[in-house]
Chimera marker file (.cmm) of the C-alpha trace (Angstrom):
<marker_set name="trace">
<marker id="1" x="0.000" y="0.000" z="0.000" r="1" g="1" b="0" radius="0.5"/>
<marker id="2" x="1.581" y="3.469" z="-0.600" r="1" g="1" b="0" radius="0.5"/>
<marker id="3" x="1.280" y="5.973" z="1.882" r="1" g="1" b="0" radius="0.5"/>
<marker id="4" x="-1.220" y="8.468" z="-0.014" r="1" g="1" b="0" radius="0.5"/>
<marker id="5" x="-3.616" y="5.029" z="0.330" r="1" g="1" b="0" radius="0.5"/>
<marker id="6" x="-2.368" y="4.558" z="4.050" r="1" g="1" b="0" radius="0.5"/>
<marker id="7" x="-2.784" y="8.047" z="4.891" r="1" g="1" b="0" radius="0.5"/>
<marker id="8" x="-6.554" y="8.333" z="3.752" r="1" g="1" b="0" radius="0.5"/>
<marker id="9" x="-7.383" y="4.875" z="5.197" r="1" g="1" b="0" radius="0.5"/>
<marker id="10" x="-5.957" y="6.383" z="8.564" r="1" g="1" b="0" radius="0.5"/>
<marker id="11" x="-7.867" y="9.374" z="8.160" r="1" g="1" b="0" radius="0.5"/>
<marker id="12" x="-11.512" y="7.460" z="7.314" r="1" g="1" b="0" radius="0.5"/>
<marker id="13" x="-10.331" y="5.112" z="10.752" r="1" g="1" b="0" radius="0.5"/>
<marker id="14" x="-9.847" y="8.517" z="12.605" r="1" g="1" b="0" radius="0.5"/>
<marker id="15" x="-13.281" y="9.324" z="11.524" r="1" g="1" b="0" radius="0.5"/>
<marker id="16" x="-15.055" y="6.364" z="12.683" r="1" g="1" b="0" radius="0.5"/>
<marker id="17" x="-13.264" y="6.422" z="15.391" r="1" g="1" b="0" radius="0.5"/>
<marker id="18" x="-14.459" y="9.998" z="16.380" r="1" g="1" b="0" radius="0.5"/>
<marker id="19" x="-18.177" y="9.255" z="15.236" r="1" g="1" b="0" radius="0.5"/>
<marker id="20" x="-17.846" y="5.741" z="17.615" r="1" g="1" b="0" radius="0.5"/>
<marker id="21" x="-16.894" y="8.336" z="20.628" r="1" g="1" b="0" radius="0.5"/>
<marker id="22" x="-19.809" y="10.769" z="19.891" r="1" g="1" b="0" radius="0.5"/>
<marker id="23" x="-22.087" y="8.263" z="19.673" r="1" g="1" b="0" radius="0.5"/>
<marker id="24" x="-20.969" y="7.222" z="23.920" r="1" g="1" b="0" radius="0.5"/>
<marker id="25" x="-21.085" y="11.182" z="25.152" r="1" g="1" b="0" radius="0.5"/>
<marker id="26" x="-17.618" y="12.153" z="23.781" r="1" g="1" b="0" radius="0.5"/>
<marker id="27" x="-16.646" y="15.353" z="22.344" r="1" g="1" b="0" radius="0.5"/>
<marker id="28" x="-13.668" y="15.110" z="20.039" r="1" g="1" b="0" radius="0.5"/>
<marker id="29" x="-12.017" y="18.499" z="21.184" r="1" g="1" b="0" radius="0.5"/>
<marker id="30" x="-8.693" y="18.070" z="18.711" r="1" g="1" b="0" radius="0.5"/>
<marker id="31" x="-7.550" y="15.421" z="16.360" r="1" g="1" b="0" radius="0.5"/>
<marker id="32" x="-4.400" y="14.736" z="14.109" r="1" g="1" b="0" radius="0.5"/>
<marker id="33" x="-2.104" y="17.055" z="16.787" r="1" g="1" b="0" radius="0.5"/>
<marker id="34" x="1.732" y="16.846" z="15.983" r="1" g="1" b="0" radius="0.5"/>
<marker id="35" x="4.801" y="17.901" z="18.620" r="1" g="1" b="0" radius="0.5"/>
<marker id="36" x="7.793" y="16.643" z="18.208" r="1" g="1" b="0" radius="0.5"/>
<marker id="37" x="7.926" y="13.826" z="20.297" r="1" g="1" b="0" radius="0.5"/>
<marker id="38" x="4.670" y="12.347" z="18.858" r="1" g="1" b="0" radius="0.5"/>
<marker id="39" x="1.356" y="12.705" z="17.692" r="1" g="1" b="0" radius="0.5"/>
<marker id="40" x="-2.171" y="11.763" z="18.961" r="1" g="1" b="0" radius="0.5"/>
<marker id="41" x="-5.145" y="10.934" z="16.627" r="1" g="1" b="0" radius="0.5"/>
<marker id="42" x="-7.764" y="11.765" z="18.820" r="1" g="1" b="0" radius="0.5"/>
<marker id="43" x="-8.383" y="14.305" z="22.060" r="1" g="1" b="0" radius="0.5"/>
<marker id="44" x="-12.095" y="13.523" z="23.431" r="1" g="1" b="0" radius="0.5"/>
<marker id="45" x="-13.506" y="14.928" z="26.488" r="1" g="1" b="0" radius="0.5"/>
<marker id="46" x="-16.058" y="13.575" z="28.415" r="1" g="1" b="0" radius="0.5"/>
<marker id="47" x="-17.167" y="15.073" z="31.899" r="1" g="1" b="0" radius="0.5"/>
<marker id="48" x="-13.579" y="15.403" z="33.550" r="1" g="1" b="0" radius="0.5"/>
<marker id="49" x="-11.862" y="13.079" z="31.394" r="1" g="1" b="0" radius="0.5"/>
<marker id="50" x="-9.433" y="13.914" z="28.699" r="1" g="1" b="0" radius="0.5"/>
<marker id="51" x="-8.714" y="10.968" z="26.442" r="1" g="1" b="0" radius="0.5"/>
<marker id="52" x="-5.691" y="11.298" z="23.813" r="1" g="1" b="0" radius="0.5"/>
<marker id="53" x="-6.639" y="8.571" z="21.867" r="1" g="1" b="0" radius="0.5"/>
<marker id="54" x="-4.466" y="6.614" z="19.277" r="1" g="1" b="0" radius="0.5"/>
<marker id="55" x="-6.690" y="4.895" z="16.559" r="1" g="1" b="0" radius="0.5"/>
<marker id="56" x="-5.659" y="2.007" z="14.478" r="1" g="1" b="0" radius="0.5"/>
<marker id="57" x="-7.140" y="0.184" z="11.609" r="1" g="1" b="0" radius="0.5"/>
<marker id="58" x="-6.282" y="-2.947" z="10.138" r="1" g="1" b="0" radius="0.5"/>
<marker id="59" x="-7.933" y="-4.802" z="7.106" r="1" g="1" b="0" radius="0.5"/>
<marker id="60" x="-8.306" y="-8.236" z="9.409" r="1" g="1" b="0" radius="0.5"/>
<marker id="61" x="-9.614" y="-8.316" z="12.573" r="1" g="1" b="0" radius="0.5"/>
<marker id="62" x="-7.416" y="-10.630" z="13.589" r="1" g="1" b="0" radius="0.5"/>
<marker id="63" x="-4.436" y="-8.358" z="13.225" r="1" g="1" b="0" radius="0.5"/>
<marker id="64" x="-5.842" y="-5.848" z="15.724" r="1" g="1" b="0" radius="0.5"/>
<marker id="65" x="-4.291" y="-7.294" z="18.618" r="1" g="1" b="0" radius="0.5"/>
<marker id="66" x="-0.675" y="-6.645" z="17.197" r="1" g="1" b="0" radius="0.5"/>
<marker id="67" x="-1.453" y="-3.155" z="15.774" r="1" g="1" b="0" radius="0.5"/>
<marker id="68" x="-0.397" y="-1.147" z="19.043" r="1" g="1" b="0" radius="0.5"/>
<marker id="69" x="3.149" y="-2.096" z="21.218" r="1" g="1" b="0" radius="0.5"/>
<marker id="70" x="4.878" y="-0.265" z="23.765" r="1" g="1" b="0" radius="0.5"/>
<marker id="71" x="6.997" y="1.939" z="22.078" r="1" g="1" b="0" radius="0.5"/>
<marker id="72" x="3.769" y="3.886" z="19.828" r="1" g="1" b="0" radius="0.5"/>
<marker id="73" x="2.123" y="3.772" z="23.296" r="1" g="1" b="0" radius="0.5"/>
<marker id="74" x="5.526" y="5.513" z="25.048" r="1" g="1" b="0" radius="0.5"/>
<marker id="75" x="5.381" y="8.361" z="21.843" r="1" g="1" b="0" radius="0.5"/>
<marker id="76" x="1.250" y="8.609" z="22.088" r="1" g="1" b="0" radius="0.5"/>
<marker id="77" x="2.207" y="9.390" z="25.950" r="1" g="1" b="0" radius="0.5"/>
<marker id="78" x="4.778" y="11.748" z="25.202" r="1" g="1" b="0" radius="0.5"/>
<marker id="79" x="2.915" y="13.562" z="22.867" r="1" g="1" b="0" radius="0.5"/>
<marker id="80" x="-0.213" y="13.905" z="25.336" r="1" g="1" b="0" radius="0.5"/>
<marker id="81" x="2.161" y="15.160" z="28.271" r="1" g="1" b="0" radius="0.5"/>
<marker id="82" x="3.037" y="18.313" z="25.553" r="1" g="1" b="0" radius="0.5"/>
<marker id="83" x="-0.673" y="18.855" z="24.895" r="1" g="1" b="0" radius="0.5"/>
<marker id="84" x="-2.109" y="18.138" z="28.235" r="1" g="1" b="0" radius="0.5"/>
<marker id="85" x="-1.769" y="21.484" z="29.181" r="1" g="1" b="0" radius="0.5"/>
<marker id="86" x="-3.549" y="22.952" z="25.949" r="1" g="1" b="0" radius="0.5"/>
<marker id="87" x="-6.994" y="20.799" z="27.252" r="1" g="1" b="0" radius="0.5"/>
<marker id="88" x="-6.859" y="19.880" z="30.432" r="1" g="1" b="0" radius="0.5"/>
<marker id="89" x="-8.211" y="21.628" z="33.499" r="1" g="1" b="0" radius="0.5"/>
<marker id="90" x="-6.775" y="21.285" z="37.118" r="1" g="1" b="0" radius="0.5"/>
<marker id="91" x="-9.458" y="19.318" z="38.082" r="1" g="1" b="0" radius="0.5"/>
<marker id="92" x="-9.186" y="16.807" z="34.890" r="1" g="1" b="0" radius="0.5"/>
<marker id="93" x="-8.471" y="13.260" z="35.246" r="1" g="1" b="0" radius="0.5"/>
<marker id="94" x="-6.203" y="12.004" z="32.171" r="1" g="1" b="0" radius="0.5"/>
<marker id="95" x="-5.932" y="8.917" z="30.436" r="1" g="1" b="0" radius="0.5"/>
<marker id="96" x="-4.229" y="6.821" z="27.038" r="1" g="1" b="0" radius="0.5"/>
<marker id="97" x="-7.240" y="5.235" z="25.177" r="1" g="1" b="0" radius="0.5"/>
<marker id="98" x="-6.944" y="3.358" z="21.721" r="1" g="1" b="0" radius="0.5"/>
<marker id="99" x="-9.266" y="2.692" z="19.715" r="1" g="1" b="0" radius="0.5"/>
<marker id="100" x="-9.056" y="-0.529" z="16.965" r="1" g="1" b="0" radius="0.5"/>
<marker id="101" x="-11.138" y="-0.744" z="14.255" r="1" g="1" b="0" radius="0.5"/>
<marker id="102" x="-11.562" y="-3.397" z="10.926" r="1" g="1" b="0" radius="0.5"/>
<marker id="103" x="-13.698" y="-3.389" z="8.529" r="1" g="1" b="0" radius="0.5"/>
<marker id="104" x="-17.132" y="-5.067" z="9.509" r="1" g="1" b="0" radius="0.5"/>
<marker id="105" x="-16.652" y="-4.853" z="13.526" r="1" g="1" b="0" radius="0.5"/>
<marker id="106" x="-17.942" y="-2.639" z="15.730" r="1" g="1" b="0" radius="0.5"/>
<marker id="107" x="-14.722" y="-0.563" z="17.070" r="1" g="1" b="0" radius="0.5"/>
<marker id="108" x="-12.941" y="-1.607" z="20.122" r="1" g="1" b="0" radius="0.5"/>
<marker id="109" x="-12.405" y="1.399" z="22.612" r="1" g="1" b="0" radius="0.5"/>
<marker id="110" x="-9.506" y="0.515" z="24.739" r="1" g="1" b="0" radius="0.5"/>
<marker id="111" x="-9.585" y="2.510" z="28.034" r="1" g="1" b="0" radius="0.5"/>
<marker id="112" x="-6.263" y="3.370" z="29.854" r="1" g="1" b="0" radius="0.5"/>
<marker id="113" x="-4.116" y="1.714" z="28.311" r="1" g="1" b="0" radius="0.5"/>
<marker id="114" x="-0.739" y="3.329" z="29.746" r="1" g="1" b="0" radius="0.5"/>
<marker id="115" x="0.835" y="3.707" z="32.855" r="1" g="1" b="0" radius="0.5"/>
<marker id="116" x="3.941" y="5.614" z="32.870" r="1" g="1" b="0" radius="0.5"/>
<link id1="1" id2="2" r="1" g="1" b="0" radius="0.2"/>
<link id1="2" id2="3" r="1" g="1" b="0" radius="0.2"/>
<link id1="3" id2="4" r="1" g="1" b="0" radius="0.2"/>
<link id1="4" id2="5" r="1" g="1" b="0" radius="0.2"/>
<link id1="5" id2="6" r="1" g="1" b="0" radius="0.2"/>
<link id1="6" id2="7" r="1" g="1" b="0" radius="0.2"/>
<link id1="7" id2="8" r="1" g="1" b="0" radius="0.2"/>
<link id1="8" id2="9" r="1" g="1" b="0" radius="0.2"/>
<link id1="9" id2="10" r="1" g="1" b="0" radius="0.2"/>
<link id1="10" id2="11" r="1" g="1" b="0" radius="0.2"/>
<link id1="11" id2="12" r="1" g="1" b="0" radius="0.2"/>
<link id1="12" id2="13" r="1" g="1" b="0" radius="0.2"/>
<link id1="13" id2="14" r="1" g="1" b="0" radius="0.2"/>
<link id1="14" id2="15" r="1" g="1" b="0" radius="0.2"/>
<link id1="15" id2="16" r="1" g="1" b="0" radius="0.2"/>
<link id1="16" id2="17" r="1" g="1" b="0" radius="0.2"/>
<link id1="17" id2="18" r="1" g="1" b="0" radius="0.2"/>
<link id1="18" id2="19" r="1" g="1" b="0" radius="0.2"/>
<link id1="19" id2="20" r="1" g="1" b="0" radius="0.2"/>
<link id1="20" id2="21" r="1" g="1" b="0" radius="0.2"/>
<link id1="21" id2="22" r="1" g="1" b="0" radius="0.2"/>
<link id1="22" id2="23" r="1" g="1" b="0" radius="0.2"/>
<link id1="23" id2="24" r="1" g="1" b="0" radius="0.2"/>
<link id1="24" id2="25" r="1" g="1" b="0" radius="0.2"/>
<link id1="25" id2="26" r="1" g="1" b="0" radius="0.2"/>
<link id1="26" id2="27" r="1" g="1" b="0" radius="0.2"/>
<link id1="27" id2="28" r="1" g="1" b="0" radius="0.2"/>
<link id1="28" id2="29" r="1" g="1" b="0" radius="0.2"/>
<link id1="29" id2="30" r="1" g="1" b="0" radius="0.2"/>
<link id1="30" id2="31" r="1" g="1" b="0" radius="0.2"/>
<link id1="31" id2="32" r="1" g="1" b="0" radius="0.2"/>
<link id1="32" id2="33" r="1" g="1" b="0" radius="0.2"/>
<link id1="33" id2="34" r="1" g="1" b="0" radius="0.2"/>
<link id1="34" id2="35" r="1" g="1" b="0" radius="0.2"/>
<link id1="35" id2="36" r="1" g="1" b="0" radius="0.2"/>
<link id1="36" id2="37" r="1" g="1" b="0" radius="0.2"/>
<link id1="37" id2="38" r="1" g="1" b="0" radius="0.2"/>
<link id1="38" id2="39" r="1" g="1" b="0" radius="0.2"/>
<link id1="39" id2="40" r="1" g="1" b="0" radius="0.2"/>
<link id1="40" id2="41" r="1" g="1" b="0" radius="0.2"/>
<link id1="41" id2="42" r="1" g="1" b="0" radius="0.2"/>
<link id1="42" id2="43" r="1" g="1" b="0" radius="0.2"/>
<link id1="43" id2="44" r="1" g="1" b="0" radius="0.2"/>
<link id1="44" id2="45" r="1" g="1" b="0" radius="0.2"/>
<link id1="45" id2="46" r="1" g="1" b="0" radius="0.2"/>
<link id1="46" id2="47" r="1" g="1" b="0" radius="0.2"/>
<link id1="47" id2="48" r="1" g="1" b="0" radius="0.2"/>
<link id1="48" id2="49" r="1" g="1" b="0" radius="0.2"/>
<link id1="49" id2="50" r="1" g="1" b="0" radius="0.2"/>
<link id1="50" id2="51" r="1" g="1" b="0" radius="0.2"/>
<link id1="51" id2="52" r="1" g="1" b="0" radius="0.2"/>
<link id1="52" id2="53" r="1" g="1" b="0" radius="0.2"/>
<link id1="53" id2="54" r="1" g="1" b="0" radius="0.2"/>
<link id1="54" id2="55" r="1" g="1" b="0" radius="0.2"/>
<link id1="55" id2="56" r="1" g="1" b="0" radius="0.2"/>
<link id1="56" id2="57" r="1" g="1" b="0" radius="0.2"/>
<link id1="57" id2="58" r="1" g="1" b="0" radius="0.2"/>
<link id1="58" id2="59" r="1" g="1" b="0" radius="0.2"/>
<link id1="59" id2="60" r="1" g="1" b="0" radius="0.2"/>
<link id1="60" id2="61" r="1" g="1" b="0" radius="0.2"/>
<link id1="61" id2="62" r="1" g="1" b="0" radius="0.2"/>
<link id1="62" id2="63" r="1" g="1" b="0" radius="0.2"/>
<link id1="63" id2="64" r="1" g="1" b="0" radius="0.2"/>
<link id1="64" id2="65" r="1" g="1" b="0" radius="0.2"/>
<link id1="65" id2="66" r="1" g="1" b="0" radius="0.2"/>
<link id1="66" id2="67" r="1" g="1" b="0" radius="0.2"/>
<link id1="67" id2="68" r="1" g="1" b="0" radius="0.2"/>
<link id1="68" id2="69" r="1" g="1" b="0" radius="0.2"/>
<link id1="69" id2="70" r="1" g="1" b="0" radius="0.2"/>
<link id1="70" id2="71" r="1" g="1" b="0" radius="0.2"/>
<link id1="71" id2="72" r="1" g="1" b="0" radius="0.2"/>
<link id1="72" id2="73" r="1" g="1" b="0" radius="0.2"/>
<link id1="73" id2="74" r="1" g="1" b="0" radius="0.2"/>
<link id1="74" id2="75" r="1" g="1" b="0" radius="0.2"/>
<link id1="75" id2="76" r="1" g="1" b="0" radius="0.2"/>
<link id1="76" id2="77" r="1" g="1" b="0" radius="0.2"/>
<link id1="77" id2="78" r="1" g="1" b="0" radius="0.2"/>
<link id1="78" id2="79" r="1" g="1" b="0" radius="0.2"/>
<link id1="79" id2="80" r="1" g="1" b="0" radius="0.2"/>
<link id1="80" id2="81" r="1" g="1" b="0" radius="0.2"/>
<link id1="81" id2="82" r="1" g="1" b="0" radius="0.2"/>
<link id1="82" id2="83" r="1" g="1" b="0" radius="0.2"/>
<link id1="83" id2="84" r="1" g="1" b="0" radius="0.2"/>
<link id1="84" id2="85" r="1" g="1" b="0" radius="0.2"/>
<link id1="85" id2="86" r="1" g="1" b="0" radius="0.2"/>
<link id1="86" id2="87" r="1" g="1" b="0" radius="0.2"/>
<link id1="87" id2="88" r="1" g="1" b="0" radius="0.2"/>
<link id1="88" id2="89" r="1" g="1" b="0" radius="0.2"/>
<link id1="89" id2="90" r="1" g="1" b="0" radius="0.2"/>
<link id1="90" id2="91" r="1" g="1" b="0" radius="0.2"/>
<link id1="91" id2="92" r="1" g="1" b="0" radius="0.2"/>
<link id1="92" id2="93" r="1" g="1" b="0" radius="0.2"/>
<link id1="93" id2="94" r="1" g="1" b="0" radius="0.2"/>
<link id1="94" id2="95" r="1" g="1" b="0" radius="0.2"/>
<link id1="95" id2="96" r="1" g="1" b="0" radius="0.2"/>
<link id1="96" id2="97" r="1" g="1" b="0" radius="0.2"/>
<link id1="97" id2="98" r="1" g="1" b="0" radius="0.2"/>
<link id1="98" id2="99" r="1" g="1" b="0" radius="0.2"/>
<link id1="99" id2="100" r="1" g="1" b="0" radius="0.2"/>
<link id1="100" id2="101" r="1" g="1" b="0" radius="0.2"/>
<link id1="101" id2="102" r="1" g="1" b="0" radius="0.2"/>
<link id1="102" id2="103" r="1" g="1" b="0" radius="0.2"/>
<link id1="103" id2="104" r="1" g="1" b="0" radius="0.2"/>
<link id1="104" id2="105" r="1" g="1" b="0" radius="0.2"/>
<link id1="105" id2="106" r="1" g="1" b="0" radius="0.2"/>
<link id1="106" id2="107" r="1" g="1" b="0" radius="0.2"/>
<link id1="107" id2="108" r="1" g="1" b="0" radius="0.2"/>
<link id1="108" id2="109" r="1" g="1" b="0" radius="0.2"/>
<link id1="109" id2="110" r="1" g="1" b="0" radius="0.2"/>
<link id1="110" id2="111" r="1" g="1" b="0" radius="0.2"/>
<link id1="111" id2="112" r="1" g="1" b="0" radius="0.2"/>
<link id1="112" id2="113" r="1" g="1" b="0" radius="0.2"/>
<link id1="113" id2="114" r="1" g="1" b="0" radius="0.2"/>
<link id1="114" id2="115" r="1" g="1" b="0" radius="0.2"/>
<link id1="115" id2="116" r="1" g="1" b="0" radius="0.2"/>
</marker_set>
């Protein structure tokens, strides 16, 4: 696959993914944020939780469970501890979510996932 195909599949994942959250009481309050240690996909808010969300797609279910490791997880975690302060309030709790989706399956929402 070249990467203009990767890119929009990641986009239309980041899309579900975002329409998924909305549907549970989420409000997707950034997405596709870049600093230099990372990026995150998603940044949904719901009550006092801030999620920064990394969203992955694969064409077979079965692949889902390999599509996130430690080290994406580590630069997701980064990433949020740059923006954190750009969306958080004091009183905020803060959390790693991903979200895994494949074509005909409902997405999987993966709650706080990381520990530092």
């Amino acid at each position: 696959m070249n990467r203009a195909a990767a890119e929009a599949r990641g986009r239309m994942a980041e899309r579900r993914a975002a329409w998924w959250l909305r549907l549970h009481g989420w409000r997707i309050i950034g997405q596709r944020l870049r600093v230099p240690v990372g990026e995150v996909d998603l940044v949904a808010r719901r009550g006092r939780t801030i999620a920064f969300i990394e969203v992955k797609w694969r064409e077979r279910a079965a692949d889902l469970d390999l599509a996130i490791d430690q080290y994406r997880l580590r630069r997701v975690a980064a990433a949020a501890e740059m923006l954190s302060p750009r969306f958080a309030r004091s009183h905020d709790s803060i959390r790693i979510d991903v979200m895994l989706l494949a074509p005909g399956r409902l997405p999987r929402h993966l709650v706080h996932v990381w520990q530092p």
